[in-house]
C-alpha positions in Angstrom: -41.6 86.4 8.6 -40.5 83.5 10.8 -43.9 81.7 9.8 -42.5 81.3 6.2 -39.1 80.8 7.2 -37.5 77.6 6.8 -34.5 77.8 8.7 -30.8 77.1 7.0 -31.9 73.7 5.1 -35.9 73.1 4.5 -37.7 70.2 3.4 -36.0 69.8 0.5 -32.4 69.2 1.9 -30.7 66.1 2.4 -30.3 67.6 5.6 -33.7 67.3 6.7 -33.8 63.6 5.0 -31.4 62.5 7.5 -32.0 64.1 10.6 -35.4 62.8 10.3 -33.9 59.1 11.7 -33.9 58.4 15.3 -30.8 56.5 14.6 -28.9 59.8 15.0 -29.1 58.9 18.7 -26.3 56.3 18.0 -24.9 58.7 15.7 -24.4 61.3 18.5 -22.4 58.6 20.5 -20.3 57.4 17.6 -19.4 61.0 17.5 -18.0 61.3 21.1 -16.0 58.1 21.0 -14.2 59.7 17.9 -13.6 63.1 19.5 -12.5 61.8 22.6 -9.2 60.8 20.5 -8.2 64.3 20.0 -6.3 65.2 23.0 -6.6 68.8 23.3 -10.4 68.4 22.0 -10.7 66.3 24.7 -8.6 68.3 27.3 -11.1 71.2 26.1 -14.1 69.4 27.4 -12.5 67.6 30.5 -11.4 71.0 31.9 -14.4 73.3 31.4 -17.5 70.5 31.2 -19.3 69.1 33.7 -20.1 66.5 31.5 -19.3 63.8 34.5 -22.0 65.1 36.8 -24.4 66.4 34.3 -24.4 63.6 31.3 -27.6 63.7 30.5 -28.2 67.6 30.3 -25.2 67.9 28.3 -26.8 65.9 26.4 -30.4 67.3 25.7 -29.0 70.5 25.7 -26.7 69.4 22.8 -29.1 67.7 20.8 -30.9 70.6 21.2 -28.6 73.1 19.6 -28.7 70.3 16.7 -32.3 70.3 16.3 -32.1 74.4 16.4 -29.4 74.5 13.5 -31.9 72.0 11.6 -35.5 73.0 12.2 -35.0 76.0 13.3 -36.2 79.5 11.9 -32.9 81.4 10.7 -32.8 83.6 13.1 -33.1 80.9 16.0 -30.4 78.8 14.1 -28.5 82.3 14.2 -29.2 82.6 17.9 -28.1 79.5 18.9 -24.7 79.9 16.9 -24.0 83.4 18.8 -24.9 81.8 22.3 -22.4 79.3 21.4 -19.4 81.4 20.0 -19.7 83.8 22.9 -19.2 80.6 25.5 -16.4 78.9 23.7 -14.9 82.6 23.2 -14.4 82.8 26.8 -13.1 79.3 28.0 -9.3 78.0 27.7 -7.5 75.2 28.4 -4.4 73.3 28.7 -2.9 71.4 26.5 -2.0 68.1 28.5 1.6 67.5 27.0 2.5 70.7 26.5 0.6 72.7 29.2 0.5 75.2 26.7 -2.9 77.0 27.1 -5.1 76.9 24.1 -8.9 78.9 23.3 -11.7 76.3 23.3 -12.6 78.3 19.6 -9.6 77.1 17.8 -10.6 76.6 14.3 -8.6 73.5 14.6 -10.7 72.0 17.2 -13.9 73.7 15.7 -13.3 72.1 12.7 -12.4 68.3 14.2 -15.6 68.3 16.1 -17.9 69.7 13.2 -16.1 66.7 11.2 -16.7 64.2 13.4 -20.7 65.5 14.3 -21.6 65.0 10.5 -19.9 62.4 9.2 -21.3 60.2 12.2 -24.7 61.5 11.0 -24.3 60.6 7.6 -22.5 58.0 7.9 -24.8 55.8 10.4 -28.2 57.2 8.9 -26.3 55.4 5.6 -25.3 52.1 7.1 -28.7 51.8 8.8 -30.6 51.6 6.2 -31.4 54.9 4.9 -31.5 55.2 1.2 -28.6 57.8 0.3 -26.8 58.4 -3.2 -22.9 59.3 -3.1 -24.7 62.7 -4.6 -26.7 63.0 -1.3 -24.0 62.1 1.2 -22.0 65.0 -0.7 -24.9 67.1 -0.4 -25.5 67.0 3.2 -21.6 67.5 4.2 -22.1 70.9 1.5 -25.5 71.7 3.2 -23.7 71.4 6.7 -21.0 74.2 6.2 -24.1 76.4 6.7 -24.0 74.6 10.6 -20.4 74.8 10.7 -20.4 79.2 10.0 -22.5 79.4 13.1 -19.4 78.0 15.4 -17.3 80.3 13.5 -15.7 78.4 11.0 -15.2 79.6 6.9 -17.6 77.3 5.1 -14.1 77.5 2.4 -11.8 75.4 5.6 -14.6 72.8 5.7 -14.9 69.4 4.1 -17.5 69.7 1.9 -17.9 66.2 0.3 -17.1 62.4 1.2 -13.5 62.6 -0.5 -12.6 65.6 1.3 -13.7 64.5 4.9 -11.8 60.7 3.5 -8.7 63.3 3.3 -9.0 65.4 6.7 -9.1 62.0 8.7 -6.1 61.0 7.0 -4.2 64.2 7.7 -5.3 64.9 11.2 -4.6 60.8 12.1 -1.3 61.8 13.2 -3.0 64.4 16.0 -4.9 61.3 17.5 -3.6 59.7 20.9 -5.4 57.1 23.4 -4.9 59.2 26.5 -6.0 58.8 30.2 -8.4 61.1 29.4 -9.7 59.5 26.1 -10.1 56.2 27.9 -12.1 57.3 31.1 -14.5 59.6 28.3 -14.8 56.2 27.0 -15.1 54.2 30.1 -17.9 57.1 30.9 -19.6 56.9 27.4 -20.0 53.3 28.0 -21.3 53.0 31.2 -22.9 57.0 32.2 -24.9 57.3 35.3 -28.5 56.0 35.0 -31.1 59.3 35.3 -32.3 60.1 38.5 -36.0 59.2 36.8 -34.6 55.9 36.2 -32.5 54.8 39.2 -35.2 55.7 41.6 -36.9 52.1 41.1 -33.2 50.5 41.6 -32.8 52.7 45.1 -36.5 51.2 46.3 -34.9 47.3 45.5 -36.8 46.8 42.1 -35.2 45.3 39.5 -34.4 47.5 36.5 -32.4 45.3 34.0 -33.4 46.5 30.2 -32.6 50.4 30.2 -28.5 49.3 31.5 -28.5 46.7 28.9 -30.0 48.4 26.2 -27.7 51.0 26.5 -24.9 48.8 26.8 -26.1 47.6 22.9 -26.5 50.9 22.0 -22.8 52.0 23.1 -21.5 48.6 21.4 -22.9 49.5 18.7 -21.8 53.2 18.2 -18.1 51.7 18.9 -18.3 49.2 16.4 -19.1 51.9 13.7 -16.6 53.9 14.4 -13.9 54.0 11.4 -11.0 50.5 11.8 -8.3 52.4 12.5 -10.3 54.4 15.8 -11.5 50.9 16.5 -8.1 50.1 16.5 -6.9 53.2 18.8 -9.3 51.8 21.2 -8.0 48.5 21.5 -10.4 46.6 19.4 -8.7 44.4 16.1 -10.4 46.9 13.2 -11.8 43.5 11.5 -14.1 43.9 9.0 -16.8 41.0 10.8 -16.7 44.1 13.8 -18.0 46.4 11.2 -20.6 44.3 9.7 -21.8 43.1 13.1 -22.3 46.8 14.1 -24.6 47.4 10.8 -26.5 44.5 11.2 -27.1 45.6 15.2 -27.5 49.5 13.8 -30.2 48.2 10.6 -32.0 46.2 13.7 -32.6 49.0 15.9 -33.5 51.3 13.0 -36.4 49.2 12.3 -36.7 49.3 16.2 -37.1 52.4 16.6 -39.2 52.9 13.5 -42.2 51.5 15.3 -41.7 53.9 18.4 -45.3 55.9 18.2 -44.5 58.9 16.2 -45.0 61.8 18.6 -42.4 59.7 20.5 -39.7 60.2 17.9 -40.4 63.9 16.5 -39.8 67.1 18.6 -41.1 69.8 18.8 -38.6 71.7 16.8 -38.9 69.5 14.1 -43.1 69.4 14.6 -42.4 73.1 14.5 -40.4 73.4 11.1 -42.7 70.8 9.5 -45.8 73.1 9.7 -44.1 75.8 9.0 -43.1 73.6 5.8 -46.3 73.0 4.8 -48.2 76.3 5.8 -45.9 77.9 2.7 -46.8 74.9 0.7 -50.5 75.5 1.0 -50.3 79.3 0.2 -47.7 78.8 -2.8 -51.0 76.6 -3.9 -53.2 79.2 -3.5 
C-alpha cells in the first residue's frame, strides 16, 4: 500500500539525512556551473531547453523530480523516472565541434549529470556544516544508484563511493572545455531573470535591492565550491583562501536558512513521506 511505502530511501538513509538541508538550494547551482563544462551536456540542454525563457520553471520542475525520487512512494519515484526516460528518448542534438548528432540519453551524459547532481549534494550539505562520516558520504553516493536506474543508467557504471566519483572526475577532465556556450550558462546562472512576482515592484519604480543581491551571494557562493580545477576552467585562480571563503559564506547561510519558519523549508513531498514515516512507526508499535 502506498500509505506504508517509503519510497527508494526512508528515514533511515543517509539520503533522507541530507536532503533534509535547505542548503541543497546552493547545491543545485553548484551542480549547473559544473555541468555547464561538459560540452555536449551542455549543447544537450542549449538546443532542446528553454531554460533562457523559463529559468525558474525549469527550476521547480527539477527540484521537483528530486524531491519525487527522495520522498516519494515507489511507484511515484518510478513514475517520475519513466516520464523522464521517455522525454530524453526522443530529443537529439548536435555535438558543437563535431556536428555529429548525439541522443540526449547517452549513458555518457546520463552518467556526468547524475555525478555531478550528488556529489554537489553531498558535498555542500558536508562543508556546511552537516555532520557526515566518510561511511555516510559513501553511503549516500551507494543509496543514489537507486536515483540513477530511474534515468536509465546500470547502478554497476555508477560511482558508488567518494573514491570512485574522486576517479570519474579525473578521467572525464579531459572531456571538459570552457565553451561560448558554457560561459553564457554561466553568465545566465549568475545573473537569471528576476520572477515576474518579483520584478513587478521594480516595473512600478520601487526599489528592490536584497533578492538581486542575495542571489548574487548565493551564485558566489555555489562557484566558489565548485572543485579548483572547475574554478580554474572558469577563470578563477583555484586558491585554497577561495575555497575556504565559500565554506565560511555556505556554513553562514546554513544557519540562515535554519531559522526560516519550518513550513517554509519542508514540502509537501517531504511533509508527505514524513507521515507516512511515522504512521508505519506507530503501527509497528502496536
Amino acid at each position: 500500500m502506498d500509505s506504508d511505502d517509503l519510497g527508494l530511501f526512508g528515514p533511515g538513509s543517509v539520503t533522507w539525512k541530507v536532503h533534509e538541508e535547505p542548503i541543497l538550494i546552493v547545491a543545485g547551482l553548484r551542480s549547473l556551473y559544473l555541468q555547464a563544462l561538459h560540452p555536449r551536456a551542455m549543447a544537450g540542454v542549449a538546443q532542446n531547453s528553454s531554460y533562457q525563457s523559463d529559468a525558474w520553471g525549469r527550476l521547480v520542475r527539477t527540484a521537483t523530480y528530486v524531491a519525487t525520487t527522495v520522498y516519494g512512494t515507489t511507484a511515484e519515484a518510478e513514475a517520475a523516472g519513466h516520464r523522464l526516460r521517455t522525454l530524453h528518448s526522443r530529443l537529439r542534438a548536435r555535438d558543437p565541434f563535431t556536428g555529429e548528432e548525439f541522443q540526449i540519453d547517452d549513458p555518457e551524459l546520463l552518467r556526468w549529470v547524475h555525478v555531478t547532481e550528488v556529489e554537489s549534494f553531498v558535498s555542500t550539505a558536508r562543508r556546511a556544516g552537516l555532520a557526515l562520516t566518510d561511511a555516510e558520504v559513501d553511503g549516500y553516493y551507494t543509496e543514489q544508484r537507486r536515483a540513477a536506474a530511474l534515468v536509465g543508467l546500470d547502478p554497476a557504471d555508477v560511482p558508488g563511493t567518494a573514491a570512485e566519483v574522486a576517479d570519474y572526475y579525473r578521467r572525464i577532465r579531459g572531456d571538459l572545455r570552457m565553451t561560448r556556450e558554457a560561459a553564457e550558462t554561466a553568465l545566465f546562472l549568475t545573473a537569471p531573470p528576476i520572477p515576474w512576482k518579483l520584478s513587478l515592484p521594480v516595473k512600478l519604480g520601487l526599489h528592490l535591492g536584497p533578492p538581486r543581491w542575495a542571489y548574487l551571494g548565493i551564485a558566489g557562493t555555489a562557484l566558489g565550491l565548485l572543485p579548483a580545477w572547475a574554478r580554474r576552467m572558469y577563470g578563477g585562480l583555484g586558491l585554497p583562501t577561495t575555497a575556504l571563503s565559500a565554506d565560511l559564506s555556505v556554513r553562514a547561510l546554513r544557519l540562515a536558512l535554519a531559522a526560516v519558519p519550518r513550513r517554509y523549508r519542508v514540502g509537501p513531498l517531504q511533509q508527505a513521506a514524513k507521515e507516512r514515516a511515522a504512521r508505519l512507526t506507530t503501527t509497528d508499535a502496536a
